[in-house]
C-alpha angles and dihedrals in degrees: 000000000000128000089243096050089056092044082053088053103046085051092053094041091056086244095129134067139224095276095059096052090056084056095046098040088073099042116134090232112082107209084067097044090047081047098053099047086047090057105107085221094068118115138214099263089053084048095055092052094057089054091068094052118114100223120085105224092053090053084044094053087048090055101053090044103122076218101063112122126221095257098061081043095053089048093045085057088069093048120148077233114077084197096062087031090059098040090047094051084047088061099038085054093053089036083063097048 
């Protein structure tokens, strides 16, 4: 087994910190920087790191974190991707309610 399936493990089995998830938000491999952004531990700071990412799925991931804060969300609204842009003004507008 490879070195980035069990980082990808430890991430979804809750085995890592913040600190590495600031390490692993911003991995060149995307399956561990999706992952990271996807850990229910993740902050808004390591979110908003995810938003800026240029891959799609890890900014996906960041967006449907329960943990996104209204000010990735409000940058997200103005996303290249009218996909991510729509969903991201959905949940700014519940996020308001």
């Amino acid at each position: 087994r490879s070195l980035v399936v069990s980082i990808v493990e430890k991430i979804k089995l809750g085995q890592v910190d913040e600190v590495d998830l600031l390490e692993y938000i911003t991995d060149n491999d995307i399956s561990v920087a999706i992952a990271a952004a996807e850990s229910p531990i993740a902050t808004e700071p390591i979110l908003d790191i995810a938003v800026h990412d240029n891959d799609k799925a890890v900014k996906m991931a960041a967006l449907n974190n329960p943990n996104i804060g209204e000010a990735s969300l409000k940058l997200l609204c103005m996303d290249a991707d009218p996909e991510i842009a729509n969903i991201a003004n959905s949940k700014l507008e519940m996020k308001r309610k």
